[in-house]
FITOR-549414 format. One record per residue (C-alpha): residue number from 1; residue in one letter; chain; x, z, y. Coordinates in Angstrom, 3 decimals. Each point is the difference from the previous one (the first is absolute). Example, Ala and Ser with C-alpha at 12.3 -4.5 7.8 and 13.67 -1.06 7.14 Angstrom:
! residues 2
k/r/c/px/pz/py
1/A/A/12.300/7.800/-4.500 .
2/S/A/1.370/-0.660/3.440 .
***
This chain:
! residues 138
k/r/c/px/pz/py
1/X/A/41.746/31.371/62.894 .
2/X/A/-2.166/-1.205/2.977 .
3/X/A/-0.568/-3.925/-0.164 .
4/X/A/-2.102/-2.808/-1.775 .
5/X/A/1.193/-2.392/-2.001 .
6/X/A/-2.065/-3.292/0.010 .
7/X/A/0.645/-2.635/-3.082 .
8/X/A/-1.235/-3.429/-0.347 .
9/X/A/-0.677/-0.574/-3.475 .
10/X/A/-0.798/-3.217/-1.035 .
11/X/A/-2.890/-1.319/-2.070 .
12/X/A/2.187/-0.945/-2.926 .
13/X/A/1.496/3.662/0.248 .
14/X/A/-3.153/1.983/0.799 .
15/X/A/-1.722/-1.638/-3.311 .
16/X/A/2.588/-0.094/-2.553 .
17/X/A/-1.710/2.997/-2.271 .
18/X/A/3.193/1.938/0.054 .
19/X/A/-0.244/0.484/3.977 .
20/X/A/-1.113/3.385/0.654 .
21/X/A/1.802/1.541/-2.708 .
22/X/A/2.899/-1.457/1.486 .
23/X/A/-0.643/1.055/3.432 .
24/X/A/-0.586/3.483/-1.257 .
25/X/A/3.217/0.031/-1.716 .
26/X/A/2.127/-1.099/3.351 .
27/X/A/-1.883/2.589/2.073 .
28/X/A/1.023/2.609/-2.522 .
29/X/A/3.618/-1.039/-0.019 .
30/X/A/0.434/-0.301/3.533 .
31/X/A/-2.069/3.066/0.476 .
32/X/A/-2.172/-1.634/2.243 .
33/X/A/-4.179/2.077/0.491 .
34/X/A/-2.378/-2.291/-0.479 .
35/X/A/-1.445/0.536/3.475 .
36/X/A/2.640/-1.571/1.814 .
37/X/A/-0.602/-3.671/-1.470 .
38/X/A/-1.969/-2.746/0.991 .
39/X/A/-0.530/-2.706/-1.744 .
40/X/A/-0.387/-3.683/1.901 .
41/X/A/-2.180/-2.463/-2.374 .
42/X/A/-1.352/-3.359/1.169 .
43/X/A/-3.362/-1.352/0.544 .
44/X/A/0.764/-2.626/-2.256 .
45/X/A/0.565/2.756/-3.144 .
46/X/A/-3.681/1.745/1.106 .
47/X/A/-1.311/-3.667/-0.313 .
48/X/A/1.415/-1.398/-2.963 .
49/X/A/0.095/3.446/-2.110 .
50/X/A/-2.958/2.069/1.326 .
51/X/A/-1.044/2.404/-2.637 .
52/X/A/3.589/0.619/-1.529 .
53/X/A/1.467/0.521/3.841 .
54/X/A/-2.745/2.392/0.700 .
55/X/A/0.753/1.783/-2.931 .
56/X/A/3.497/0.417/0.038 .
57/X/A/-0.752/0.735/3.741 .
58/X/A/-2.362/3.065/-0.973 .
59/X/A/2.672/1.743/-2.285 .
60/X/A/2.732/-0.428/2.411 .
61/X/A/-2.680/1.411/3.088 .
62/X/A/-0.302/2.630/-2.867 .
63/X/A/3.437/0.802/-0.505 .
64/X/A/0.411/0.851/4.178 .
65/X/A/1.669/-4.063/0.727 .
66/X/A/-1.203/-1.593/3.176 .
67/X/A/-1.476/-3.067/-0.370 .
68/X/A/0.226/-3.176/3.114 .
69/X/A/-0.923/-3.714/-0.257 .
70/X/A/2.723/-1.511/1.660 .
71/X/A/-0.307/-3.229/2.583 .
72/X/A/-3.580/0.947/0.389 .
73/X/A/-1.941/-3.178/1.169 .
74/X/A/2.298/-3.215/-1.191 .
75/X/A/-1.746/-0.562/-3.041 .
76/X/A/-3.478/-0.451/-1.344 .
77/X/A/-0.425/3.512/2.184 .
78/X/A/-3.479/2.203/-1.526 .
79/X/A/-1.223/2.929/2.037 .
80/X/A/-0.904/0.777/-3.891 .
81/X/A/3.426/0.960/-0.876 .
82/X/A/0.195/2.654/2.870 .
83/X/A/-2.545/2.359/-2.143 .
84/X/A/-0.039/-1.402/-3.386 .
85/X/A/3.915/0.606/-0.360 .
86/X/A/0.003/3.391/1.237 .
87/X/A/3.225/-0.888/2.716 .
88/X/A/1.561/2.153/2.338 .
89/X/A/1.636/-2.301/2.086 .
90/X/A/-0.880/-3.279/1.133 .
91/X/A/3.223/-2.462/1.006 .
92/X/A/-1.300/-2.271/2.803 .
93/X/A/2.167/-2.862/-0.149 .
94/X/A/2.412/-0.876/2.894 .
95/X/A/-1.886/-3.530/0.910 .
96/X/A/-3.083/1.821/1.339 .
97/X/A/2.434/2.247/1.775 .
98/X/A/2.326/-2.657/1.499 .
99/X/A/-1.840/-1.408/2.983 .
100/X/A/-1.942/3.190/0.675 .
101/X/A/-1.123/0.460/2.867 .
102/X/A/-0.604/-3.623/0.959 .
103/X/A/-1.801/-1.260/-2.836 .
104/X/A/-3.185/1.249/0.483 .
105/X/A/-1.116/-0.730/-3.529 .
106/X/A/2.848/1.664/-1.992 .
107/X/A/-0.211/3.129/2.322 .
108/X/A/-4.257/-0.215/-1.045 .
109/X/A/0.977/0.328/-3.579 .
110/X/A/2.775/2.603/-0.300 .
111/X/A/-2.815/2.354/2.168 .
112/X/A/-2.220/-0.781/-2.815 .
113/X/A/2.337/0.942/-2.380 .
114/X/A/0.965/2.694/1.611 .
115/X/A/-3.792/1.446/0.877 .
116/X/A/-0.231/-0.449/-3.767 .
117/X/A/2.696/1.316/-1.448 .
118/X/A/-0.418/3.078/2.557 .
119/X/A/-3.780/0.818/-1.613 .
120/X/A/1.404/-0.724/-3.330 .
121/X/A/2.695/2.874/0.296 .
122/X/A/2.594/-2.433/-0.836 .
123/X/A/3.629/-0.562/2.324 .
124/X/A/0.699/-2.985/1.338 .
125/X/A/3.426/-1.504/0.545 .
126/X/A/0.386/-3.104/2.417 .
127/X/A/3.269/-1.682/-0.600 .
128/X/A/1.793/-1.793/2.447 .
129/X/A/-0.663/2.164/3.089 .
130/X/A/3.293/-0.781/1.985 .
131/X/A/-1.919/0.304/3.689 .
132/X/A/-1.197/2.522/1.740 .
133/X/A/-2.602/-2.344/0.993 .
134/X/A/-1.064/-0.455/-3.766 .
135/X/A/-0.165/3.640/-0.771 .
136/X/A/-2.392/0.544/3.346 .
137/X/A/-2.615/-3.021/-1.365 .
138/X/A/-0.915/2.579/-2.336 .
***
């Protein structure tokens, strides 16, 4: 098998205690490596439950699971959480990507987050590309 499977788990899901075990378990039973899942958290989780995300975060990095904060830049958006979460993928959410290239201050920021995110080893995803002219801004 030759593909990634992202999943966007919500808060609720990610922090029930029972989570990982669970995960573990499905992964087993659909006979699914580790290495081929990404998991897509919010902002909002890495803001509301910092030190148990980043743990739960460090045994999953741990166990081989890639790690992405998904619609990177909608909410109460830290450069923090870039290194203190240990990501591997940043999610750059489709309303800075929308009116790219015209809006000159949308295309400032997703360079910025992409200069970033390059030094920081970490992917970035832009969602909402649908123009060629979009994809070029970058």
């Amino acid at each position: 098998m030759n593909f990634h499977l992202s999943i966007n788990i919500s808060p609720i899901h990610f922090l029930d205690e029972n989570f990982i075990p669970f995960l573990f378990a499905q992964l087993q039973k659909f006979k699914l490596p580790t290495h081929m899942i990404d998991l897509e958290i919010t902002e909002n989780l890495a803001i509301e439950n910092t030190e148990q995300t980043k743990k739960k975060i460090n045994i999953l990095k741990e166990k081989g699971i890639q790690k992405s904060m998904d619609d990177f830049g909608t909410g109460y958006t830290s450069l923090t959480y870039l290194s203190q979460f240990n990501l591997d993928r940043i999610n750059i959410d489709r309303s800075f990507i929308k009116e790219l290239p015209k809006n000159k201050n949308d295309a400032a920021i997703v360079q910025s987050l992409l200069f970033v995110a390059k030094n920081l080893n970490i992917t970035v995803t832009a969602e909402g590309v649908e123009k060629e002219e979009q994809l070029n801004a970058f």
